[in-house]
VEXGUDO-840974 format. One record per atom (N, C-alpha, C): residue number from 1; z, y negated, x; atom name; residue in one letter. Coordinates in steps of 0.2 Angstrom, whole numbers. Layout:
% VEXGUDO-840974
+------+-------+-------+-------+------+------+
! resi !     w !     v !     u ! name ! resn !
+------+-------+-------+-------+------+------+
!  NUM !     Z !     Y !     X !   CA !    a !
...
+------+-------+-------+-------+------+------+
***
This chain:
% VEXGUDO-840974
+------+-------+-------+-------+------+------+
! resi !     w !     v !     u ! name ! resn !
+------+-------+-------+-------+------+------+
!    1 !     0 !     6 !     4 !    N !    x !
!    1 !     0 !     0 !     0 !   CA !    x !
!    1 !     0 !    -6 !     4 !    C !    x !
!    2 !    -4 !   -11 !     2 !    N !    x !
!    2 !    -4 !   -18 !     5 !   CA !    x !
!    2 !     3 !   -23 !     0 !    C !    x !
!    3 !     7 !   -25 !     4 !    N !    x !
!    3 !     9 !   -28 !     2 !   CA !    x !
!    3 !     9 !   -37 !     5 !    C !    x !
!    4 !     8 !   -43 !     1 !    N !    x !
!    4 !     6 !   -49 !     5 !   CA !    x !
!    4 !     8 !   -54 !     2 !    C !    x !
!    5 !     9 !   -60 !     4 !    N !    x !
!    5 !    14 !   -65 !     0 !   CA !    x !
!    5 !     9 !   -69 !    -2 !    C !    x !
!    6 !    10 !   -72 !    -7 !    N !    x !
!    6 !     6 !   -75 !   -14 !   CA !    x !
!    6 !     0 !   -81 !   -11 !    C !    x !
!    7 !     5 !   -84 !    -4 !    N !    x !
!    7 !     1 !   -90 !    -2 !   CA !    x !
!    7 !    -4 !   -86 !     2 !    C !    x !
!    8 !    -3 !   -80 !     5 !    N !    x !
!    8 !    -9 !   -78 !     9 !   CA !    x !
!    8 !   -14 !   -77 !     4 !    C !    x !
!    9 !   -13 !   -72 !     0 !    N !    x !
!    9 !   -18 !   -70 !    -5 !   CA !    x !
!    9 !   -23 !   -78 !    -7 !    C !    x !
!   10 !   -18 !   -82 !   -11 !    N !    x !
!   10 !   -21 !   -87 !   -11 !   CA !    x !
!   10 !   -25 !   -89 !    -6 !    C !    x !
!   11 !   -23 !   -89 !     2 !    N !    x !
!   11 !   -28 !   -93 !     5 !   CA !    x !
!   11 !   -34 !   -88 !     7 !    C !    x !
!   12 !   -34 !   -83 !     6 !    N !    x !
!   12 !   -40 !   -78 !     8 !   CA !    x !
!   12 !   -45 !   -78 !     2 !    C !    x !
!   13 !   -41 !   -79 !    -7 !    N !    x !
!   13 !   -46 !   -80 !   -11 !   CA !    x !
!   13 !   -50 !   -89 !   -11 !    C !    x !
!   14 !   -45 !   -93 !    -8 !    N !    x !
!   14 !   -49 !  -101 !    -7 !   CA !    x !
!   14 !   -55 !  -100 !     0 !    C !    x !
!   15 !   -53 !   -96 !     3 !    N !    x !
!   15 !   -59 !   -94 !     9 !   CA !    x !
!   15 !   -66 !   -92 !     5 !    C !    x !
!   16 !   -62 !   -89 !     3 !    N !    x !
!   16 !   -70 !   -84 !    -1 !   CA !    x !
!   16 !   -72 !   -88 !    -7 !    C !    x !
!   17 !   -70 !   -91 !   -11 !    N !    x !
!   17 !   -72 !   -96 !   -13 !   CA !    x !
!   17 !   -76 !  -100 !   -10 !    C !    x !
!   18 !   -73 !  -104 !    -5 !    N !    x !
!   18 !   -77 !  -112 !     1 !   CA !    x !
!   18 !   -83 !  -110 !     3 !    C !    x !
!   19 !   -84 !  -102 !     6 !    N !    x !
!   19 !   -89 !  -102 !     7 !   CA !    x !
!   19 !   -94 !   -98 !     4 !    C !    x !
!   20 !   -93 !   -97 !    -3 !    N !    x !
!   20 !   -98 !   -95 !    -8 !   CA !    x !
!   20 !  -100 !  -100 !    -5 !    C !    x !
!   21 !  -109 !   -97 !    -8 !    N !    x !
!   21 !  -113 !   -94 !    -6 !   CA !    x !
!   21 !  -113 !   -87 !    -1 !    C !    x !
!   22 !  -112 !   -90 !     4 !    N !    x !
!   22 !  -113 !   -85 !    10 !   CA !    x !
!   22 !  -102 !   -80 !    11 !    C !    x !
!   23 !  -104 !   -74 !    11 !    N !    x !
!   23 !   -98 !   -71 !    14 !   CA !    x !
!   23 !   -95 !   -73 !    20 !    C !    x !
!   24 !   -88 !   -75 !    16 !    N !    x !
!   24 !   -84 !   -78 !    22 !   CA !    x !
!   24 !   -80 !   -70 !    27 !    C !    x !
!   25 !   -76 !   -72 !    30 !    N !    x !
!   25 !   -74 !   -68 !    34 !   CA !    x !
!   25 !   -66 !   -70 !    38 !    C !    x !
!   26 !   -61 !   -63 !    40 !    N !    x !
!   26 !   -56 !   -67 !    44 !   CA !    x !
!   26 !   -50 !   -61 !    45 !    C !    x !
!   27 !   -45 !   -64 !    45 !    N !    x !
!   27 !   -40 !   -61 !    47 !   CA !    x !
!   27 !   -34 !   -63 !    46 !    C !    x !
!   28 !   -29 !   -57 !    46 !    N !    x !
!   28 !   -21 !   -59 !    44 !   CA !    x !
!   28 !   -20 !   -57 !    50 !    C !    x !
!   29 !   -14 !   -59 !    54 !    N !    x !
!   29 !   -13 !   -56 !    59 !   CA !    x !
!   29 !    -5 !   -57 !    58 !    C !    x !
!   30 !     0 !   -51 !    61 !    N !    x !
!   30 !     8 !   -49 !    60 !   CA !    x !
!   30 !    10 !   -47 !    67 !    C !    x !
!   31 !    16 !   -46 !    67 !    N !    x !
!   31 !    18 !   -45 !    74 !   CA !    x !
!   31 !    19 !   -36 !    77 !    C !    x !
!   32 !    17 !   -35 !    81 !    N !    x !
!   32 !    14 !   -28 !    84 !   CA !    x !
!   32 !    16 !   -24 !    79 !    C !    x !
!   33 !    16 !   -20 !    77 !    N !    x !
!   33 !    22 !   -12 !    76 !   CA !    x !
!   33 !    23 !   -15 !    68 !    C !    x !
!   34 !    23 !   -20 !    65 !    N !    x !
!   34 !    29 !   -22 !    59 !   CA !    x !
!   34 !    24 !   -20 !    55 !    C !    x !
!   35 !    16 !   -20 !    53 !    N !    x !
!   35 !    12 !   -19 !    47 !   CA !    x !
!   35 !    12 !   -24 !    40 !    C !    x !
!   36 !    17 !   -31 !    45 !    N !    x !
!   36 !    17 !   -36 !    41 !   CA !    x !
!   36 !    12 !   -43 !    39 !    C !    x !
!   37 !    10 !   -44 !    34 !    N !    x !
!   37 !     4 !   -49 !    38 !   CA !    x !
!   37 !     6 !   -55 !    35 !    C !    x !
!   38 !     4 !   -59 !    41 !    N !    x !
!   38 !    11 !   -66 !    41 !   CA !    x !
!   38 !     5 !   -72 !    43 !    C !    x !
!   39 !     1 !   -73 !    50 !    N !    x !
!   39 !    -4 !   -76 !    50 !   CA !    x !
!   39 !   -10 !   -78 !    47 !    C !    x !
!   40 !   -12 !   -80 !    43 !    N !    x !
!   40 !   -21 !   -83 !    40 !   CA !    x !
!   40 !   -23 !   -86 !    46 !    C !    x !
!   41 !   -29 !   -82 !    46 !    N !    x !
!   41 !   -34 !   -85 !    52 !   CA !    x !
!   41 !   -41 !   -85 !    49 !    C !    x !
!   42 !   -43 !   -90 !    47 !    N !    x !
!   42 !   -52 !   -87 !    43 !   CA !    x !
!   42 !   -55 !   -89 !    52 !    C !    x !
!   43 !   -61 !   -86 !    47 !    N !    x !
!   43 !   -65 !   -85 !    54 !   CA !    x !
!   43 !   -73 !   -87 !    54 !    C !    x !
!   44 !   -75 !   -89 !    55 !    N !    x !
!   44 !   -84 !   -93 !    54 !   CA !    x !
!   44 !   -86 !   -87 !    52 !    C !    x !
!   45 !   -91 !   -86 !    49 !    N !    x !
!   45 !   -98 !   -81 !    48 !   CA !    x !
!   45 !  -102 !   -82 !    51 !    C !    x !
!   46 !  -105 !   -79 !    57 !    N !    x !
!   46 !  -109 !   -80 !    61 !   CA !    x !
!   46 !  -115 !   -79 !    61 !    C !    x !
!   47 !  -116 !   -75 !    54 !    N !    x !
!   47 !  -123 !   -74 !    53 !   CA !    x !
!   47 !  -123 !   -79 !    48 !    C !    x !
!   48 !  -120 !   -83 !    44 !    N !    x !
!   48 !  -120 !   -86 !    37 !   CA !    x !
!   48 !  -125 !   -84 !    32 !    C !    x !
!   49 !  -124 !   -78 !    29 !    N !    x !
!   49 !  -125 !   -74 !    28 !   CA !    x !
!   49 !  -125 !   -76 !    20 !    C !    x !
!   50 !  -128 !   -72 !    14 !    N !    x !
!   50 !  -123 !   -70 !     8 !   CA !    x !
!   50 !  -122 !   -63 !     5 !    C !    x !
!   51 !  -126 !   -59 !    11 !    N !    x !
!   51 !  -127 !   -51 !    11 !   CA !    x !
!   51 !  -124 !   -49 !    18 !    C !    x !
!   52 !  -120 !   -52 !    23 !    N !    x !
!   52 !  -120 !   -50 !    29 !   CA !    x !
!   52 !  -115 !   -55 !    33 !    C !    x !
!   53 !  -108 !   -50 !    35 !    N !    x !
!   53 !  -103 !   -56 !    42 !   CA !    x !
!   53 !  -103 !   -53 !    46 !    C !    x !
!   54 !  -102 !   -56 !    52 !    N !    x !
!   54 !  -102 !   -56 !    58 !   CA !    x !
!   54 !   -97 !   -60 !    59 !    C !    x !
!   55 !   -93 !   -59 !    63 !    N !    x !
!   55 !   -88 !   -63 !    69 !   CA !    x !
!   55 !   -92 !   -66 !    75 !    C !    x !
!   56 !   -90 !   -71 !    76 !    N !    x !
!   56 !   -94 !   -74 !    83 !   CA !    x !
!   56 !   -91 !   -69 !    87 !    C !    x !
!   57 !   -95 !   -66 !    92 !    N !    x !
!   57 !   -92 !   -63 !    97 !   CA !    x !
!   57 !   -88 !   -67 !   102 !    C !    x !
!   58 !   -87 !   -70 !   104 !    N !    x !
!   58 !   -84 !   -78 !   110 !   CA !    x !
!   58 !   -79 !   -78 !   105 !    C !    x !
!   59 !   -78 !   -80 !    96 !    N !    x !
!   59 !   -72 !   -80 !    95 !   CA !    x !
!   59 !   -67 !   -76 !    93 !    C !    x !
!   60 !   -72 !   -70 !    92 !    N !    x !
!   60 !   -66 !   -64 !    93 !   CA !    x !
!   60 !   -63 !   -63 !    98 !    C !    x !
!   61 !   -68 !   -64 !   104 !    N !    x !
!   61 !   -64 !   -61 !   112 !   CA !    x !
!   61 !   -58 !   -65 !   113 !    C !    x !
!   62 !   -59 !   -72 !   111 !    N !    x !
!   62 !   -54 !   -76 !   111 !   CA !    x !
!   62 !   -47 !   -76 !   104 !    C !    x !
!   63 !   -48 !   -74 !    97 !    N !    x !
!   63 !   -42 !   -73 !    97 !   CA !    x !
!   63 !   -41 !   -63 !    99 !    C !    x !
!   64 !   -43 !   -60 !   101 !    N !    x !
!   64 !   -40 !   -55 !   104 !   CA !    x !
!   64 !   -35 !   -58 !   108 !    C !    x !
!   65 !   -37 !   -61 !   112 !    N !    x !
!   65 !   -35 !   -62 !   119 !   CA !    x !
!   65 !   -28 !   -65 !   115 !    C !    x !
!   66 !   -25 !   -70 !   110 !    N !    x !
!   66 !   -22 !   -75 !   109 !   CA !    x !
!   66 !   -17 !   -70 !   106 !    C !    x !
!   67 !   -20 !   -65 !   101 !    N !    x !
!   67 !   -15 !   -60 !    96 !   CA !    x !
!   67 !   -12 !   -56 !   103 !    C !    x !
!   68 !   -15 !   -53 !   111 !    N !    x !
!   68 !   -11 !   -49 !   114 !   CA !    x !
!   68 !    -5 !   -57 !   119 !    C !    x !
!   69 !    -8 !   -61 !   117 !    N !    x !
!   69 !    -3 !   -65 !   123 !   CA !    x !
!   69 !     4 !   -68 !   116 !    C !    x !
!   70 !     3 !   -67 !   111 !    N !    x !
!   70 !     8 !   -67 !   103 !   CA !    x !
!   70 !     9 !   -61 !   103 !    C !    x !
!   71 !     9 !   -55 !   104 !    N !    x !
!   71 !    10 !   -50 !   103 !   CA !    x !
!   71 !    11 !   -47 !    93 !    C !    x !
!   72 !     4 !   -49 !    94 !    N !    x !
!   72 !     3 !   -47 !    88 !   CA !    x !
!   72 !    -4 !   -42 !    87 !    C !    x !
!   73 !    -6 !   -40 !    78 !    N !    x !
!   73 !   -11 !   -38 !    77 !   CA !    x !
!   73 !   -13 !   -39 !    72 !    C !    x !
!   74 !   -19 !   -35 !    72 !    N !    x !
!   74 !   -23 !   -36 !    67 !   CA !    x !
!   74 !   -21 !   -33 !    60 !    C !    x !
!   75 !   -18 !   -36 !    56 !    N !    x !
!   75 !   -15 !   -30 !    50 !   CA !    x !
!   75 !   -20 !   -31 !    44 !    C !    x !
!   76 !   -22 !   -37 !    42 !    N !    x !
!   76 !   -28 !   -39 !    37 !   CA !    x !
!   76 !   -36 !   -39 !    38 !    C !    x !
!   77 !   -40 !   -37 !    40 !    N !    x !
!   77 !   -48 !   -39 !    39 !   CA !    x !
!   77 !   -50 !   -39 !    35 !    C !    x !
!   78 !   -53 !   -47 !    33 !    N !    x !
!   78 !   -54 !   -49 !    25 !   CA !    x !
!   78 !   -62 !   -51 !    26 !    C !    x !
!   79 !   -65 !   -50 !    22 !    N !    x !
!   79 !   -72 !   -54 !    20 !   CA !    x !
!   79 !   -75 !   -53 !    11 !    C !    x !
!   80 !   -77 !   -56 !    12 !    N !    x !
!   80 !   -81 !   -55 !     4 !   CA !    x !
!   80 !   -88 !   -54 !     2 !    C !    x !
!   81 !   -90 !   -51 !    -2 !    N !    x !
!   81 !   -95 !   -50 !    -6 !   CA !    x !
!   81 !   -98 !   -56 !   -11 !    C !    x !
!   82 !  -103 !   -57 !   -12 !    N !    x !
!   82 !  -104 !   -64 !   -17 !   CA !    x !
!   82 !  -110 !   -59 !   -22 !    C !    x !
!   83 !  -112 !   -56 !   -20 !    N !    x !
!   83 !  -118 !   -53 !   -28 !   CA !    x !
!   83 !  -114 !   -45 !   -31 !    C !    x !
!   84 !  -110 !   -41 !   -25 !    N !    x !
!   84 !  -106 !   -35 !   -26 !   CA !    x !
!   84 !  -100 !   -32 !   -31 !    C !    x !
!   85 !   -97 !   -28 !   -33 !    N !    x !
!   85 !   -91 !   -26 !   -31 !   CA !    x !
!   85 !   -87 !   -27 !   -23 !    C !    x !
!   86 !   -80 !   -29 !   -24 !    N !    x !
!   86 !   -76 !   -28 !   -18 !   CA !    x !
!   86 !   -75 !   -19 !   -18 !    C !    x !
!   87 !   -83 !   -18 !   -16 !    N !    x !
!   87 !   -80 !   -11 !   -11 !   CA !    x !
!   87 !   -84 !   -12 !    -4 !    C !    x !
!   88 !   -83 !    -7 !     0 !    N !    x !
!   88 !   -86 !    -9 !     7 !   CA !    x !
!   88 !   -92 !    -5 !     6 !    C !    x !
!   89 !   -98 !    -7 !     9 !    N !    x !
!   89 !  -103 !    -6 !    11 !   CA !    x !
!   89 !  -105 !    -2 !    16 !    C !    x !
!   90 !  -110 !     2 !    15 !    N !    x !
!   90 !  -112 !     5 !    24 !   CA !    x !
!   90 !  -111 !     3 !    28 !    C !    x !
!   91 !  -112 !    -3 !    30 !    N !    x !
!   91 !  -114 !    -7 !    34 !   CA !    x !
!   91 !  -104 !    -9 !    36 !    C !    x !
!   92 !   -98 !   -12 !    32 !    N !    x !
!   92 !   -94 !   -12 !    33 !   CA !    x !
!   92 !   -91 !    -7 !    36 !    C !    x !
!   93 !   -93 !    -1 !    33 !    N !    x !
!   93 !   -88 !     4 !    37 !   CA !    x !
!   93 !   -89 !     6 !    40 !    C !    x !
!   94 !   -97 !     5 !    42 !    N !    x !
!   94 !   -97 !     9 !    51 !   CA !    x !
!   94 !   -95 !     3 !    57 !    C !    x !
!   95 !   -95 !    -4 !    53 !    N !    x !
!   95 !   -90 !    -7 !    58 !   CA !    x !
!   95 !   -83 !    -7 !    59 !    C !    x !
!   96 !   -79 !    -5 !    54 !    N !    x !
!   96 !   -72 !    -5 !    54 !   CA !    x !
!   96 !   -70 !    -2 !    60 !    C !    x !
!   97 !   -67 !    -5 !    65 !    N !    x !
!   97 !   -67 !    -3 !    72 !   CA !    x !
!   97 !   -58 !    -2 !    70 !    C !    x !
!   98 !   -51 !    -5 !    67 !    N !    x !
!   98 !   -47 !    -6 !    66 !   CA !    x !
!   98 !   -44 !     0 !    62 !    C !    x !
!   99 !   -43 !     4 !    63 !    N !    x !
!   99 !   -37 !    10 !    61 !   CA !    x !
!   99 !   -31 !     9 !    57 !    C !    x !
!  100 !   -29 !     4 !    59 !    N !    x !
!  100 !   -21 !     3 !    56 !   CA !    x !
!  100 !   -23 !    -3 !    52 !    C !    x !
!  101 !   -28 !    -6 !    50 !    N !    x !
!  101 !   -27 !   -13 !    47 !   CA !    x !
!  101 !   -29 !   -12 !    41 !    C !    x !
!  102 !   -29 !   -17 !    37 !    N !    x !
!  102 !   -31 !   -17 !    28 !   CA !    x !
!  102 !   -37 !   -19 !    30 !    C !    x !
!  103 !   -42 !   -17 !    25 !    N !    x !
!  103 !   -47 !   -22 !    26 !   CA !    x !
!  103 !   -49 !   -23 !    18 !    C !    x !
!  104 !   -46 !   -31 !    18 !    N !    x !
!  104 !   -47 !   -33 !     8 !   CA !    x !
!  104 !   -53 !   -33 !     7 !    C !    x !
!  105 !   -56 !   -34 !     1 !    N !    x !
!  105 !   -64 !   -36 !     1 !   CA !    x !
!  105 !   -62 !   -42 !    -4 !    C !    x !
!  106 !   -64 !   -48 !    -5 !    N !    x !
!  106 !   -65 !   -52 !   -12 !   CA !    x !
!  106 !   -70 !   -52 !   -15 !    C !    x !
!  107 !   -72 !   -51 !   -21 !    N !    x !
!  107 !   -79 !   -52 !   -22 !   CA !    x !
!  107 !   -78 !   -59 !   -26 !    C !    x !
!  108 !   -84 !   -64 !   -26 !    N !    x !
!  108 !   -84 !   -69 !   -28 !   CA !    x !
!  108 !   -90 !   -68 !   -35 !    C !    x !
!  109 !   -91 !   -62 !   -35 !    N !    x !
!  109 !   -98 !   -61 !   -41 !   CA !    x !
!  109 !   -93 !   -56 !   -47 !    C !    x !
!  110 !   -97 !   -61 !   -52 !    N !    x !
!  110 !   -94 !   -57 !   -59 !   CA !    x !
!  110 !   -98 !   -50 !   -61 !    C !    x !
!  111 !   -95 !   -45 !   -58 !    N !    x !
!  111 !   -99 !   -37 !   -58 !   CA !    x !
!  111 !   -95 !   -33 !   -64 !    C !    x !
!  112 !   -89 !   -35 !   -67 !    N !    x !
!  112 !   -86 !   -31 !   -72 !   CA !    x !
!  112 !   -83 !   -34 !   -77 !    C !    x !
!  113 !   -86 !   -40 !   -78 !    N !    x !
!  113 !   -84 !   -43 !   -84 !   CA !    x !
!  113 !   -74 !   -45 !   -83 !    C !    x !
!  114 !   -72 !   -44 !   -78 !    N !    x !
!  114 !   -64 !   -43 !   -76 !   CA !    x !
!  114 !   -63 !   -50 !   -72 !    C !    x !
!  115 !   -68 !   -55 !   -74 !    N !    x !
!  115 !   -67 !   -61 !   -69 !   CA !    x !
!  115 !   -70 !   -60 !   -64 !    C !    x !
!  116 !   -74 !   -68 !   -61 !    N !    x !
!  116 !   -78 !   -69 !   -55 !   CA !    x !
!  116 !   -74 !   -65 !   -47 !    C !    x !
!  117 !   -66 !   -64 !   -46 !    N !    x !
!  117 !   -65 !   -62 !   -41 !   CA !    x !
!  117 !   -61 !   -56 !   -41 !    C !    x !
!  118 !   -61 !   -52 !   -36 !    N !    x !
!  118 !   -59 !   -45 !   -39 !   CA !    x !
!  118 !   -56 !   -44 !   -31 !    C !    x !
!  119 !   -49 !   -43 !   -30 !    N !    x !
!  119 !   -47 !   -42 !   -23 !   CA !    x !
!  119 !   -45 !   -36 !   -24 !    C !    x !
!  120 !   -48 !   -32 !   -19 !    N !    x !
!  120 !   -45 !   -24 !   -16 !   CA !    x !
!  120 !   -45 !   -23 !   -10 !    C !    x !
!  121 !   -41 !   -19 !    -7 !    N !    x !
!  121 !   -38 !   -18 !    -3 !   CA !    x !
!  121 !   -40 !    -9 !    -2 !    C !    x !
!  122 !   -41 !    -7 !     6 !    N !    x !
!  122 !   -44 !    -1 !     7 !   CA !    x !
!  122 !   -44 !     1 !    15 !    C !    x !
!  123 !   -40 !     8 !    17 !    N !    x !
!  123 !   -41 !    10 !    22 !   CA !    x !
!  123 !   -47 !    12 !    26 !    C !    x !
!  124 !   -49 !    10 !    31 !    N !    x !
!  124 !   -57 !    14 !    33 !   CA !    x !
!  124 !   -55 !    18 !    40 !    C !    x !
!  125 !   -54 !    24 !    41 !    N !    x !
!  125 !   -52 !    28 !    46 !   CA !    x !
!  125 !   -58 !    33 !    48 !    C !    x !
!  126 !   -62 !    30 !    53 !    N !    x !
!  126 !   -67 !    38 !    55 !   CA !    x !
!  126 !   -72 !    39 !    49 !    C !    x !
!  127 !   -72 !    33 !    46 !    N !    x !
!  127 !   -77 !    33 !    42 !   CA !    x !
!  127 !   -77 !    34 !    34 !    C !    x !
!  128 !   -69 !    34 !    33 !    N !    x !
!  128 !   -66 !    38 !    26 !   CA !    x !
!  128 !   -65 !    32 !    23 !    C !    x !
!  129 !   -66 !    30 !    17 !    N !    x !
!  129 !   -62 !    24 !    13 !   CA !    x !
!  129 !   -58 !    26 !     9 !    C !    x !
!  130 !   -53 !    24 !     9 !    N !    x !
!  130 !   -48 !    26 !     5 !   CA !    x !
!  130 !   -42 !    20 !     1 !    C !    x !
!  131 !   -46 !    19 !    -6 !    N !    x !
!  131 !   -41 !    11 !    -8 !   CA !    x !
!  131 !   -36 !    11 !    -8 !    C !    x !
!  132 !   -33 !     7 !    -8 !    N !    x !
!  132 !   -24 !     6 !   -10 !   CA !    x !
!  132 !   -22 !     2 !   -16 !    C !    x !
!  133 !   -16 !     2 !   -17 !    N !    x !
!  133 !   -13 !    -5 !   -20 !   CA !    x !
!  133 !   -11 !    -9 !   -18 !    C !    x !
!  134 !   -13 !   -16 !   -20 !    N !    x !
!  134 !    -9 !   -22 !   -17 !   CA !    x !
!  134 !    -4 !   -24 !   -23 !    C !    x !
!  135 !     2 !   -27 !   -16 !    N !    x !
!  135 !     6 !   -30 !   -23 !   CA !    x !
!  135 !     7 !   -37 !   -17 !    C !    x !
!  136 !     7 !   -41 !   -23 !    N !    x !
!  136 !     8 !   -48 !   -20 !   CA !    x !
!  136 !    14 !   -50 !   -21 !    C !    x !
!  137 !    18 !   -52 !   -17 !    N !    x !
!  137 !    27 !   -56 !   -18 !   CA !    x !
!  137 !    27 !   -64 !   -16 !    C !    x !
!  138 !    31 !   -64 !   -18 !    N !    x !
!  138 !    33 !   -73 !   -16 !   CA !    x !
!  138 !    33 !   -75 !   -11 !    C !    x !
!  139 !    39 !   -68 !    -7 !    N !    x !
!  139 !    41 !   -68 !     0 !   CA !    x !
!  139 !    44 !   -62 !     1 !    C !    x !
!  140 !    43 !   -61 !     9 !    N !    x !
!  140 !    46 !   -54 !    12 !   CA !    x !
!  140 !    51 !   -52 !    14 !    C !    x !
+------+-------+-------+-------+------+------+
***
């Protein structure tokens, strides 16, 4: 289960909001070992995409470098969908390089009548997707 405090969720859903059109992209990052996510870090789309994100390579290598000198990790990979469902794509899972992280999806496209944004939350391990529950709280 992912669980995340209401201002994160918030800001991962205004991220993917801002950059409708094009799939935004990012991360939550928490402190090593905890599985807490405490940090918002949105991230460019480097392809500016609306079918397609990419992390700038130079700003990844650079906050890698910043989460090992914080000692932290990656517990959230977030991006969005704007014509989809919030599920991952081929293309998603075969980059999921992050074993231990959530990776949310938002979708910004009204695909079930259940509202324009649909947040889920889903394990990618060796190529397996496996959803969870989020629960959102106020605080941890």
């Amino acid at each position: 289960m992912l669980t995340l405090t209401k201002a994160l969720y918030d800001q991962i859903v205004d991220h993917a909001r801002q950059d409708h059109p094009d799939e935004a992209c990012g991360m939550v990052a928490g402190p090593a070992g905890s599985g807490r996510p405490e940090r918002f870090i949105p991230m460019l789309n480097a392809a500016r995409s609306p079918t397609f994100y990419e992390f700038d390579s130079q700003d990844l290598l650079k906050l890698y470098r910043e989460l090992d000198d914080r000692d932290e990790e990656p517990v959230i990979i977030y991006h969005s969908h704007t014509a989809t469902e919030a599920y991952p794509s081929r293309t998603d899972i075969s980059y999921a390089n992050e074993p231990g992280a959530h990776y949310v999806l938002v979708s910004t496209a009204d695909t079930d009548d259940a509202g324009p944004f649909q947040f889920r939350s889903f394990r990618i391990v060796d190529g397996q997707v496996t959803e969870e529950d989020v629960e959102v709280v106020d605080a941890y």
